[in-house]
MARNU-912336 format. One record per residue: residue in one letter; x, y, z of N, C-alpha, C in turn. Coordinates in steps of 0.05 Angstrom, whole numbers, plus 5000, padded with zeros to 4 digits. Layout:
N
AXYZXYZXYZ ...
This chain:
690
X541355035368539655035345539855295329 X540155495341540055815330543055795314 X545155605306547055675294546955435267 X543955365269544355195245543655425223 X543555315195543055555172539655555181 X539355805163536355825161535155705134 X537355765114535855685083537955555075 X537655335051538955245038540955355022 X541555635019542755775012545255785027 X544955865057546655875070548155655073 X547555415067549455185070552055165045 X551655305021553855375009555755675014 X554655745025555856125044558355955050 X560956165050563656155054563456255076 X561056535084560456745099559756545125 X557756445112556756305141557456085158 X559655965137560555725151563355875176 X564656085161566456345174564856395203 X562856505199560656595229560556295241 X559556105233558955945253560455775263 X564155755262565055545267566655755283 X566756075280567856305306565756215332 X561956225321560556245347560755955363 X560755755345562255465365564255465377 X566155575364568455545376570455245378 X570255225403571854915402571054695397 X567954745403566854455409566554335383 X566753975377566853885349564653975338 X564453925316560953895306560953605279 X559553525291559853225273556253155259 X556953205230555053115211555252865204 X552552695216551452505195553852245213 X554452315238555651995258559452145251 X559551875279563251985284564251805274 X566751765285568351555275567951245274 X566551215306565650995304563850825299 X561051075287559750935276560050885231 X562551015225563350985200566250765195 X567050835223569950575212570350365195 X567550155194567550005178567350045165 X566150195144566350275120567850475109 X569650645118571750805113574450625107 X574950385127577150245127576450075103 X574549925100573449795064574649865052 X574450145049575150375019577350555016 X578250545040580450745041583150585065 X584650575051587050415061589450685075 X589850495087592050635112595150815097 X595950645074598450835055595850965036 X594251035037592751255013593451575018 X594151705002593851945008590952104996 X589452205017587452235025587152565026 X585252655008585152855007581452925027 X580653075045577953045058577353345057 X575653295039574053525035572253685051 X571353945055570154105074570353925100 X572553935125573753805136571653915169 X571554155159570554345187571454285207 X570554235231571854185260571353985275 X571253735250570353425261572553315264 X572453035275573853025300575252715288 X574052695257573952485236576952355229 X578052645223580952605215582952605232 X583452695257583952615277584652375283 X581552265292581452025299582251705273 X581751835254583451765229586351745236 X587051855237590551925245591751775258 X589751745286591151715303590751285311 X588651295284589150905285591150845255 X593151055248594650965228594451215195 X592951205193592151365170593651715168 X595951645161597951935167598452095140 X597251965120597052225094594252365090 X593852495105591452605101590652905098 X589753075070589453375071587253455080 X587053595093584153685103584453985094 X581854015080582154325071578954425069 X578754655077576254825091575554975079 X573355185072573355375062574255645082 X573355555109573255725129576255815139 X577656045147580156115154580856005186 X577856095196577256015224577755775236 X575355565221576655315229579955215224 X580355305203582255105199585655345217 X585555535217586955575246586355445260 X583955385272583455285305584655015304 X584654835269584354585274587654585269 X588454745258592854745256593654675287 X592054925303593454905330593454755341 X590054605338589454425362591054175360 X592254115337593253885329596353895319 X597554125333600754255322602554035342 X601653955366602953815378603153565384 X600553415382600253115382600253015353 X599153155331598453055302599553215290 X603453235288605053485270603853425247 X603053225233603753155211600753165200 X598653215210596653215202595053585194 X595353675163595353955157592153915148 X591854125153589754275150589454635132 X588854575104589354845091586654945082 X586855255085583755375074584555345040 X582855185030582255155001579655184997 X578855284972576455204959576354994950 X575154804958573954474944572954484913 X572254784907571754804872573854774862 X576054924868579255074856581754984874 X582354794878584954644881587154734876 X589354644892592154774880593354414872 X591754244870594154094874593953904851 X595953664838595953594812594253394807 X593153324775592153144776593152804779 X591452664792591352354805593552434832 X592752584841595852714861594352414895 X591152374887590552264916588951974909 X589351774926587451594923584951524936 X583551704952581551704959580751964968 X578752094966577452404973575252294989 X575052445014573652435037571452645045 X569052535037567352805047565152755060 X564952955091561352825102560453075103 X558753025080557153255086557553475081 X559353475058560053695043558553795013 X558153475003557053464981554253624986 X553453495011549853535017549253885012 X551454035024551554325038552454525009 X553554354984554054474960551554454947 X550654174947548054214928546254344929 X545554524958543654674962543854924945 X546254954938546155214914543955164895 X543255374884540555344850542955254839 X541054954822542554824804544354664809 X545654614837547754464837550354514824 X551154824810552954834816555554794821 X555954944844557254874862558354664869 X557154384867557454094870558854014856 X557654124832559053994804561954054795 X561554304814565154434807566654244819 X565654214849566854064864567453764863 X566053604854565453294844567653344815 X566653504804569953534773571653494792 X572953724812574953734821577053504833 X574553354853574453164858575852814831 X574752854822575352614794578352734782 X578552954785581453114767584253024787 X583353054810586153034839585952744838 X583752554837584252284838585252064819 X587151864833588051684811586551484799 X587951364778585851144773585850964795 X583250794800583650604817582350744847 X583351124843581851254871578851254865 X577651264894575551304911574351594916 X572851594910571651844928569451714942 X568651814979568151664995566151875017 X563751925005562252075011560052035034 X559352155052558252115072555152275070 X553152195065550352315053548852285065 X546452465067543952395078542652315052 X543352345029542852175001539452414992 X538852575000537052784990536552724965 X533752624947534852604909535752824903 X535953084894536653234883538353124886 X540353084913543153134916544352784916 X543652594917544452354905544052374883 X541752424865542152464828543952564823 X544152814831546652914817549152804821 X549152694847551952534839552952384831 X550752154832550151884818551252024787 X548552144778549252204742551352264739 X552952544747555652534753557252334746 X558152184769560052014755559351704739 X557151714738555051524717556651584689 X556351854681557151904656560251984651 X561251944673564251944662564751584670 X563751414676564651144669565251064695 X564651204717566151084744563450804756 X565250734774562650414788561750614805 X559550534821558050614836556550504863 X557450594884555950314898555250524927 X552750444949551950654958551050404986 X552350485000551450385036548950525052 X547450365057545950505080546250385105 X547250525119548650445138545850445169 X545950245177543350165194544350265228 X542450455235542950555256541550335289 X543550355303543350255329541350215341 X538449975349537150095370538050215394 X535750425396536450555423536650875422 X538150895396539551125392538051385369 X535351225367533851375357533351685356 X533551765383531851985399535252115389 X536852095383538952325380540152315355 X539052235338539152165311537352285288 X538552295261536952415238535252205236 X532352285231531052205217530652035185 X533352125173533952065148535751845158 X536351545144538651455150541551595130 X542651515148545251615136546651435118 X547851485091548651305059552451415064 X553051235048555951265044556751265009 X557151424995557151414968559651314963 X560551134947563251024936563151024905 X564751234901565351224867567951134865 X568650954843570850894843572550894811 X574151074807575651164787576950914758 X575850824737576950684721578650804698 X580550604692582550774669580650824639 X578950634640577250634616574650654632 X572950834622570950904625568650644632 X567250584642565350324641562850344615 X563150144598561050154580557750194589 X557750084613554950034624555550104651 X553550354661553250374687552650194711 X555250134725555449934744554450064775 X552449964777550250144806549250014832 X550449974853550149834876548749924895 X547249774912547049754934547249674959 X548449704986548549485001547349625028 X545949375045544949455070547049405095 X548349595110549749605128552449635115 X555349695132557249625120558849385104 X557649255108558948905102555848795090 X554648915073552448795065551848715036 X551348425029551348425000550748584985 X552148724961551048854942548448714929 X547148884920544448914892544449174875 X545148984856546349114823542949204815 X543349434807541349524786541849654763 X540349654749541949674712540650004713 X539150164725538050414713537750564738 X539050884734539151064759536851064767 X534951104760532551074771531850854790 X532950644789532350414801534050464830 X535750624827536850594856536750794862 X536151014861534651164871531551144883 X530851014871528550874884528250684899 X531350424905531850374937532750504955 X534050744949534350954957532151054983 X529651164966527551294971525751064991 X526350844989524850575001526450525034 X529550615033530450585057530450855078 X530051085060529851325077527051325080 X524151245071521551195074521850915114 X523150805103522750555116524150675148 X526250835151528450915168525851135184 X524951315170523151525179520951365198 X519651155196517650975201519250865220 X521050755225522550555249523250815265 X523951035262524351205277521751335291 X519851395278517351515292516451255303 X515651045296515250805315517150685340 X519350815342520750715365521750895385 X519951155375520251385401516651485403 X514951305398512351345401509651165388 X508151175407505251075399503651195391 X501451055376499351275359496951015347 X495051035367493050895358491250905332 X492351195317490751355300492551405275 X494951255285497551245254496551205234 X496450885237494650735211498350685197 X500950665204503350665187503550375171 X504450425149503950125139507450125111 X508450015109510349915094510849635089 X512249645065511849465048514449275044 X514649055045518148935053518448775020 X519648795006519548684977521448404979 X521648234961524047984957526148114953 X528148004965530448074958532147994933 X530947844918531947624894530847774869 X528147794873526547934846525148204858 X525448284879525548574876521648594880 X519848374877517548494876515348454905 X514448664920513048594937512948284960 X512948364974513748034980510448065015 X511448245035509748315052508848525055 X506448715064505848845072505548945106 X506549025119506349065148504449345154 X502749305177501249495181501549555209 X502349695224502649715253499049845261 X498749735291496049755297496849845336 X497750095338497950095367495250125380 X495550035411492050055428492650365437 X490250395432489750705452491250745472 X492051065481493051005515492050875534 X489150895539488150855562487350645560 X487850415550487750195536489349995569 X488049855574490349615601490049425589 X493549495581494849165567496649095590 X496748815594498548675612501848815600 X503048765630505548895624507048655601 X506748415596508848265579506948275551 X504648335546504248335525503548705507 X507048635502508348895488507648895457 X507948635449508848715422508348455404 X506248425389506148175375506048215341 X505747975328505747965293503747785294 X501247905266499547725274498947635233 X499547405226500047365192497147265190 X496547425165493747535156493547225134 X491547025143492246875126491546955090 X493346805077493246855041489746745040 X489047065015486247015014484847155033 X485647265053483147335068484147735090 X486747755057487948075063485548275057 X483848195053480748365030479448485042 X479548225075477048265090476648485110 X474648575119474248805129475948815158 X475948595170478048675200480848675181 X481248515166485448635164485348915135 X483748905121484349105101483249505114 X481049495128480449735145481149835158 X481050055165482650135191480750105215 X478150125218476750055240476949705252 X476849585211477649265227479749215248 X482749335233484649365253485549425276 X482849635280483749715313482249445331 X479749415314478649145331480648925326 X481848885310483748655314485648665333 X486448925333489348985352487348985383 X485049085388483649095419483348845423 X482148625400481948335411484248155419 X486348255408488948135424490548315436 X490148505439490548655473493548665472 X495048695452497348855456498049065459 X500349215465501049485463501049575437 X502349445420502749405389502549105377 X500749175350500148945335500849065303 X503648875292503848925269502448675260 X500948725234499148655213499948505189 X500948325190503048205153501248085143 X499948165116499248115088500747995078 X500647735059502247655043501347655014 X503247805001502647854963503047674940 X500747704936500747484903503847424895 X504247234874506347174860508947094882 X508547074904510547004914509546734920 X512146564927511846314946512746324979 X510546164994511346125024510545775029 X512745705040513245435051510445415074 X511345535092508845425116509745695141 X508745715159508745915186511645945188 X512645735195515045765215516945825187 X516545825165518645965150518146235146 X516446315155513946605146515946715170 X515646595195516546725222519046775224 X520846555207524046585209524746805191 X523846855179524647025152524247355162 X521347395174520247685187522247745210 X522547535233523847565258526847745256 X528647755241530147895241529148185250 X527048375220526848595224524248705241 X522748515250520448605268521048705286 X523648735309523948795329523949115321 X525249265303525849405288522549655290 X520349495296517249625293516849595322 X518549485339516949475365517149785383 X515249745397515150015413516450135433 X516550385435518950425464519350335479 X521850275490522050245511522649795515 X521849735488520949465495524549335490 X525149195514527849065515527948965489 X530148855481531648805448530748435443 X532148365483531147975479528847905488 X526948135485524347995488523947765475 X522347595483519647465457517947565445 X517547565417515747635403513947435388 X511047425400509347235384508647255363 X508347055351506547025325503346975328 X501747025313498147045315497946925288 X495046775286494946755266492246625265 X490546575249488146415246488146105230 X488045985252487245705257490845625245 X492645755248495845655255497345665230 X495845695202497045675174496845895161 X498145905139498046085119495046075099 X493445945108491745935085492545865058 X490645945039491845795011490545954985 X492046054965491646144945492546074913 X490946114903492146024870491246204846 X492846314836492746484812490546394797 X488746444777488246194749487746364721 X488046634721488146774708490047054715 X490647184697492347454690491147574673 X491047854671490647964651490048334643 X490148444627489948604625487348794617 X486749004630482949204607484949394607 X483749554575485149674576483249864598 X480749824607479450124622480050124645 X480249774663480849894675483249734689 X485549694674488649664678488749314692 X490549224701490848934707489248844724 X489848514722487448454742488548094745 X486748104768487947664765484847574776 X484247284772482847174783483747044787 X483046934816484646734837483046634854 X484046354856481746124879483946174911 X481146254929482146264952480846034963 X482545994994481145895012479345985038 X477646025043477146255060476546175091 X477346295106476646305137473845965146 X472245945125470545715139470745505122 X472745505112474045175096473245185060 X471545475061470645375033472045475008 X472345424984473345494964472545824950 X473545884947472546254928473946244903 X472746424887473546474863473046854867 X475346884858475147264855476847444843 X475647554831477047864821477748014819 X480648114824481048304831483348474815 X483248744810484048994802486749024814 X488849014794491048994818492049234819 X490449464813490649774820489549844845 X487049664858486649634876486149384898 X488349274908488148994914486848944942 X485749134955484549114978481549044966 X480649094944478149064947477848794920 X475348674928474448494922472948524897 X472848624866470648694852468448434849 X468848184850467648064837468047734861 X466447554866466847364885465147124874 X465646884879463446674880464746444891 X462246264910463246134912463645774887 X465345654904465945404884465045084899 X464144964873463944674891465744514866 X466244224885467344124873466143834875 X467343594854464843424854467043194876 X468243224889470543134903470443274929 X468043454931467343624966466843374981 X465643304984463143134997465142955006 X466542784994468342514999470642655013 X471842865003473643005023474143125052 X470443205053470043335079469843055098 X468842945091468942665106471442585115 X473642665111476142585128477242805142 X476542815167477043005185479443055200 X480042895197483142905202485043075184 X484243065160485943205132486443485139 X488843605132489743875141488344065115 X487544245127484844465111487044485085 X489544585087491744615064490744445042 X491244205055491043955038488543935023 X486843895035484543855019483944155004 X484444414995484844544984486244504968 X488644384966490144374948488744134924 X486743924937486243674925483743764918 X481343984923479644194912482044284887 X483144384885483644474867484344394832 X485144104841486143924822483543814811 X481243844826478743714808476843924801 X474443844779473244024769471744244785 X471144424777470944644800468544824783 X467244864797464745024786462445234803 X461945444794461345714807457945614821 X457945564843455445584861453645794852 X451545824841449546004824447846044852 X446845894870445045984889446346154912 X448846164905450846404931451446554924 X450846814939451647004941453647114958 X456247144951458147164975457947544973 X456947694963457447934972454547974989 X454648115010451948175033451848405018 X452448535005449848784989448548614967 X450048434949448448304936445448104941 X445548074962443447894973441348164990 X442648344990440148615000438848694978 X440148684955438748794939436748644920 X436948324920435748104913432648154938 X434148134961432348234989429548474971 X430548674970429548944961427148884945 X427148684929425348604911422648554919 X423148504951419848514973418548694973 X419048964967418349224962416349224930 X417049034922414449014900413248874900 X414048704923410548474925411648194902 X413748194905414647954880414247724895 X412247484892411647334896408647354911 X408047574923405247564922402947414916 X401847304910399447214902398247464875 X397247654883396447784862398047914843 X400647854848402847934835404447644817 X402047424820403947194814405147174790 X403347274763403147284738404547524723 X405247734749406847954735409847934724 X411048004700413247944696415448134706 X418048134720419548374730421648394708 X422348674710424248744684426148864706 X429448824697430748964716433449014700 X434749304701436649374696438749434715 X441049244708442849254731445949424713 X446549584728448149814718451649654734 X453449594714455249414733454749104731 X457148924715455448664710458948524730 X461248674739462348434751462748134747 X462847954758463347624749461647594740 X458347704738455847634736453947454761 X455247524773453647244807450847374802 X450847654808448347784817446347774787 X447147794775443647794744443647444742 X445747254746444846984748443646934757 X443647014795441746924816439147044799 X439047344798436747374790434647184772 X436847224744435647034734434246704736 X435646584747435946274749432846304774 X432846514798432346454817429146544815 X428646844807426646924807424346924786 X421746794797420646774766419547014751 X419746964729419147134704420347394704 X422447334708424947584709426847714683 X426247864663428347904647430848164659 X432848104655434548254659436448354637 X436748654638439148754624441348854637 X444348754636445748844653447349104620 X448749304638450249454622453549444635 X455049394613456949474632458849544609 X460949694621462949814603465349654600 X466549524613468949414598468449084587 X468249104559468848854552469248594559 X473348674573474748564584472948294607 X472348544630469848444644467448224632 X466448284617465148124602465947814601 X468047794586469547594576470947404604 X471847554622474247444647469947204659 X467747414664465447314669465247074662 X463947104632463546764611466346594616 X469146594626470746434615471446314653 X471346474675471346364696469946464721 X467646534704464946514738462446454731 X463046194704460546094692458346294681 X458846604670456446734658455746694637 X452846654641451546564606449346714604 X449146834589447147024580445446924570 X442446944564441046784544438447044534 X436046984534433847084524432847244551 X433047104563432747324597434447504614 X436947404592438847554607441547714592 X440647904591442548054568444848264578 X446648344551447948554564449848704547 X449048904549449749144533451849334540 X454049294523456549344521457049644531 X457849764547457250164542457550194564 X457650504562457950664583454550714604 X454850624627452250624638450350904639 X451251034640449751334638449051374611 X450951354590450151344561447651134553 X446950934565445650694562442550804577 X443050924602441151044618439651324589 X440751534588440351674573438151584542 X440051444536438651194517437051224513 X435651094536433750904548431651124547 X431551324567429651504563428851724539 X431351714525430151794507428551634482 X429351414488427651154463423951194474 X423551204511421451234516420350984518 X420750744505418750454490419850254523 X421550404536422050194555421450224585 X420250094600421350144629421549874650 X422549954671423249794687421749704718 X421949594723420949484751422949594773 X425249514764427949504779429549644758 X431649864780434049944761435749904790 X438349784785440749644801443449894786 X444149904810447050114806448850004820 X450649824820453249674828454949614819 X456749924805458650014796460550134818 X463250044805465950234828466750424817 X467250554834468650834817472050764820 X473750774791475450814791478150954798 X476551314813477951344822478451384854 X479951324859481151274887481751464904 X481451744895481651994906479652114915 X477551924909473952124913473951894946 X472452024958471551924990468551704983 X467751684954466551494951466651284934 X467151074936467850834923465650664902 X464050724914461550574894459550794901 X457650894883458450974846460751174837 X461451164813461751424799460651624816 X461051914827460052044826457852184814 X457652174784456852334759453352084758 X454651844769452451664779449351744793 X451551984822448552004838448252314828 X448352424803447452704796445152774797 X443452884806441252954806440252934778 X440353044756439453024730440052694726 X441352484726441452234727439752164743 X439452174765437552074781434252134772 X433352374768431152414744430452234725 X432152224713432551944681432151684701 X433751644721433051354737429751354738 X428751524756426151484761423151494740 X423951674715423351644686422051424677 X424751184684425050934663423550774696 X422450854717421650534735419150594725 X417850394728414650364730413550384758 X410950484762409450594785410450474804 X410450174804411250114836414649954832 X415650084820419150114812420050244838 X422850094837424650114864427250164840 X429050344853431250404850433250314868 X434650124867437049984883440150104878 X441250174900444250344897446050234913 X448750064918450249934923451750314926 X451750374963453550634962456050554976 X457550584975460350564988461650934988 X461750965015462251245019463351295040 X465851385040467751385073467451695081 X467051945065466552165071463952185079 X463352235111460752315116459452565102 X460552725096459852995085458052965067 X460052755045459652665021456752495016 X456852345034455152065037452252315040 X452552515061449652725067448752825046 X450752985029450153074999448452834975 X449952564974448452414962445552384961 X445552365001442752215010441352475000 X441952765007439652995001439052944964 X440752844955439152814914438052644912 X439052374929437152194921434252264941 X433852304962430952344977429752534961 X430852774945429752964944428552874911 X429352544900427552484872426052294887 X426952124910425851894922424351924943 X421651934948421152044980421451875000 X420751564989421851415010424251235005 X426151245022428451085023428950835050 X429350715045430850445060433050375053 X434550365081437050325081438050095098 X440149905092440849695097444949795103 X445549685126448649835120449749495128 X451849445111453249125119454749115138 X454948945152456248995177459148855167 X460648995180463749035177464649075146 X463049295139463649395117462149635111 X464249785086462650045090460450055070 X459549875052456949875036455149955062 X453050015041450950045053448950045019 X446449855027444249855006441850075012 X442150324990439050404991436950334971 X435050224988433450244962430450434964 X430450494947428450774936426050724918 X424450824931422250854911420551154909 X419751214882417751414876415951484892 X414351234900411951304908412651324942 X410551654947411551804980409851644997 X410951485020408251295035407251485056 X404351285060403751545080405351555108 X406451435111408251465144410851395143 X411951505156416051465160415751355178 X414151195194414551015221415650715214 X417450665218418950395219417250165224 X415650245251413750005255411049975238 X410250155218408950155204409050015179 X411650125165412850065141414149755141 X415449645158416449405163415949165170 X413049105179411548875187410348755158 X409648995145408248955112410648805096 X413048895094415548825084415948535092 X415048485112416748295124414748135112 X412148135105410347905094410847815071 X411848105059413148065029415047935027 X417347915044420647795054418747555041 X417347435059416147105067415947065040 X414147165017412647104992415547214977 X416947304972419647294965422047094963 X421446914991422846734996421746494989 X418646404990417346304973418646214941 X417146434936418046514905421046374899 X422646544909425346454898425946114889 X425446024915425345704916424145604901 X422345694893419745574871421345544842 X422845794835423145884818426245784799 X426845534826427945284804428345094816 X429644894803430444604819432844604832 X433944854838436144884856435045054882 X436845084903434745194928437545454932 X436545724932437945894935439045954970 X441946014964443046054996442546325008 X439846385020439446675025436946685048 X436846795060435046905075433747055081 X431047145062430847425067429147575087 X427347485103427547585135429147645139 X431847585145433647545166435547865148 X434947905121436048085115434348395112 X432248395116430148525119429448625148 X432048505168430948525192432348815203 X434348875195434949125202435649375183 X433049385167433149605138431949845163 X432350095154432950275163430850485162 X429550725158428650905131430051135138 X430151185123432651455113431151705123 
């Protein structure tokens, strides 16, 4: 190890390559595989009468063994004086004919198109480390000047971008083809191997320049090319096979219950996303049966969202409930098509072995998992674009208990769900009745008939806590019968949650605010929202709307609702905005409630730190809080009020609530000729106080 360079510098040193091939001495030194793991692809490209010029040659054991299966025109030339004595001698008597001269690879003695293929491992890599590249570039000219038309240069790379760009562009702009191997390393052989896979660069010399950069890819030596029209593009399969090689290598010399590793396998046809794989190893101390090493368990379509396959806590419980050593995780992505399982299985089976864990034999069996045996079922029914907040689709799922969904989702963030409802169809009823019918099927025959948004469901569990919450004011009461509730909900989504309100609870007006448009519109056109005289909504930014509000003075509220996401994805809290729970905002919240006003907050917060800081601004405007957290998920509902009670005892505060739950649940039902799907005891039963 002490004779590798220290800096990138030293890998272009004349000096140092001089020192270190005196302190080796005899023994080879072979960059980036020997002979026989490159033959096939050397013999491809470089033919047996070529005269072969092989660049920074050092004391590999390449050209030799070259030689000695036929290949007898070959120059090897070094920078070093050292090696290439050692390599004259060693080879003066079995290989007369094989020379070895100290040249500079910048400055050549020899003529132009004098060779038809130039040979280099790992020469290119050790130039580009100069500032600027250089060095490379002298060398890569040099290179194109000695070769004929029709020659090769036949480069051996760990493909580094700096140092594939530059070579790529290179001969990009003098007109040469281009085509680049990643050559797929051995199981087994991990543990004595780079980390990086190892690439084979093939440029190939035209008499006329190429009008259009001709740019390949292929996997293994003998592997179909894939043409891409823009350097960037292959450089970026590039970056996808040395990402993907790094990951098969740390997964097949170790476990890690706490990885969380996940990569992404695209179509090979159109290039776009195709699976997602998530590896899920069990703890050490974990007793898994010795044969169950290693399984795949396909996340059915529609149900990638949900808290056991999209979390990392779901995952470990998924991977402990089936008790493998390792459990990879496959998501399947929009816009593609899948036939059924066993085409899902034939297609993965190739490279799954590829994720399995140490030690695990090559002809094992590997199972498949899956829920209730199918792929589930999904269907696009919208696309589209905000500009606030970037693409999005609505799509009918099928979900885990047979029923239909309708949902929304952000395809900046496709793990999460913004918007849900469920659907009936006037063709349920006659369908469920044939029990025999495969779930696929009758999904697919849901789909073909009219389809319309269930107004009494609530498929999000914070949404039905915070409907819940409304017991805190005595809504349905008796002496409360005649009071009217006003409620501002910050965040309007599909609209499920101000419908229920509306439709459900009597004498309810609502204003929802919300900021994108877009939103608005995707609402009214496919999750049935209709706004009317009770139910409004005001275009804007929610804090600007808040602000408003208190300063007009003429308004207040019963209820103010905060069930907004924060856009960005770098904060440890997901729902609100930050700028949401500010203390001076929070002020203005409590401003605009009326005396026995509740403040409702939809928090999503994975930073505990963060989540402590929150709770100290909001307690310190709110004195009493109740808290509700959803189970297998990270929401959690607080809801808040002004007024300080006289006791923090649970058993005090919660028996009163629970009378209110009753006259709440009352109410609701009363409150139309439809019967709402909710329970609010049952959601009232484990609120918290903060």
């Amino acid at each position: 190890m002490s004779l590798l360079p220290r800096s990138a510098e030293e890998f272009s040193s004349a000096d140092f390559w001089e020192k270190f091939f005196k302190n080796r001495g005899e023994r080879s030194f072979e960059w980036y595989g020997d002979y026989n793991s490159l033959c096939g692809v050397l013999h491809r490209y470089i033919k047996v009468p070529d005269q072969v010029l092989v660049v920074g040659c050092g004391n590999s054991e390449l050209s030799e063994q070259l030689y000695d299966v036929g290949y007898k025109h070959l120059t090897n030339i070094d920078i070093s004086e050292t090696v290439v004595a050692h390599m004259n001698q060693r080879n003066a008597e079995r290989r007369p004919d094989l020379t070895f001269q100290q040249v500079d690879a910048t400055q050549t003695p020899y003529e132009d198109g004098s060779f038809q293929a130039a040979l280099d491992k790992g020469t290119l890599d050790a130039m580009a480390s100069e500032e600027e590249g250089a060095l490379a570039r002298n060398m890569l000219s040099e290179v194109c000047r000695v070769l004929s038309v029709g020659g090769r240069y036949v480069c051996v790379t760990l493909a580094q971008q700096s140092v594939i760009r530059l070579a790529i562009e290179h001969f990009v702009q003098l007109g040469w083809a281009v085509r680049l191997h990643c050559l797929q390393e051995e199981r087994g052989k991990e543990e004595d191997s780079f980390a990086l896979p190892v690439f084979v660069l093939v440029c190939t010399k035209f008499r006329q320049p190429l009008p259009r950069p001709l740019l390949e890819m292929c996997v293994g030596e003998d592997g179909a090319p894939t043409r891409f029209s823009e350097v960037t593009e292959l450089l970026s399969a590039v970056r996808e096979h040395q990402a993907y090689s790094v990951l098969r290598k740390r997964l097949r010399t170790g476990t890690d219950a706490n990885s969380n590793l996940s990569l992404m396998l695209c179509d090979a046809k159109n290039g776009l996303p195709r699976y997602t794989l998530t590896v899920q190893d069990c703890p050490h101390n974990t007793k898994v049966p010795r044969s169950n090493q290693f399984a795949i368990f396909i996340v059915p379509q529609g149900s990638e969202t949900a808290w056991l396959y999209s979390s990392t806590e779901g995952r470990k419980q998924l991977a402990a409930s089936a008790n493998f050593k390792r459990l990879v995780i496959v998501a399947m992505h929009r816009n593609q098509e899948y036939t059924d399982m066993q085409a899902v299985q034939t297609e993965l089976s190739p490279m799954v072995m590829d994720l399995s864990p140490p030690g695990m034999p090559t002809n094992q069996q590997v199972p498949f998992l899956s829920v209730g045996g199918d792929l589930g079922w999904r269907e696009e029914v919208s696309r589209g674009k905000s500009e606030l907040s970037g693409e999005y689709c609505v799509e009918n799922v099928r979900g885990e208990d047979g029923e239909l969904y309708r949902r929304l989702v952000f395809l900046t963030n496709t793990a999460l769900v913004q918007s849900e409802s469920r659907l009936v169809s006037s063709k349920k009823e006659s369908s469920n009745k044939k029990k025999n019918k495969k779930k696929t099927k009758q999904a697919a025959a849901l789909s073909s008939s009219p389809l319309s948004v269930d107004g009494g469901f609530l498929c999000c569990a914070h949404h039905e806590v915070m409907v819940a919450g409304l017991a805190m004011l005595g809504v349905g009461v008796p002496q409360n019968k005649d009071s009217p509730l006003s409620v501002l909900l910050i965040g309007l989504g599909g609209g499920g949650l101000p419908q229920f309100l509306r439709d459900f609870v009597p004498d309810v007006s609502v204003e929802v605010v919300e900021l994108d448009p877009v939103v608005l519109e995707v609402a009214k056109e496919w999750f049935g929202f209709r706004p009317d005289d009770r139910l409004t909504v005001t275009l804007g930014d929610g804090l600007e709307r808040i602000a408003a509000l208190q300063e007009e003075g003429s308004r207040m509220f019963d209820v103010i609702m905060f069930d907004v996401d924060n856009k960005d994805s770098s904060v440890g809290m997901s729902c609100p905005p930050a700028a949401f729970v500010e203390s001076s905002v929070l002020q203005k919240v409590r401003s605009l409630l009326t005396p026995r006003g509740v403040f409702t907050l939809n928090l999503v917060c994975r930073d505990s730190v963060l989540r402590k800081t929150v709770l100290e601004r909001v307690s310190a405007v709110f004195p009493t809080i109740l808290s509700r957290s959803i189970e297998g998920e990270v929401n959690e509902v607080l809801l808040c009020s002004p007024e300080e009670k006289e006791t923090s005892d649970t058993a005090d505060i919660l028996p009163s609530l629970k009378l209110a739950g009753q006259s709440l649940q009352a109410a609701l039902s009363s409150g139309s000729s439809r019967k709402p799907h909710i329970d609010i005891s049952e959601l009232l039963k484990d609120l918290t106080i903060e």
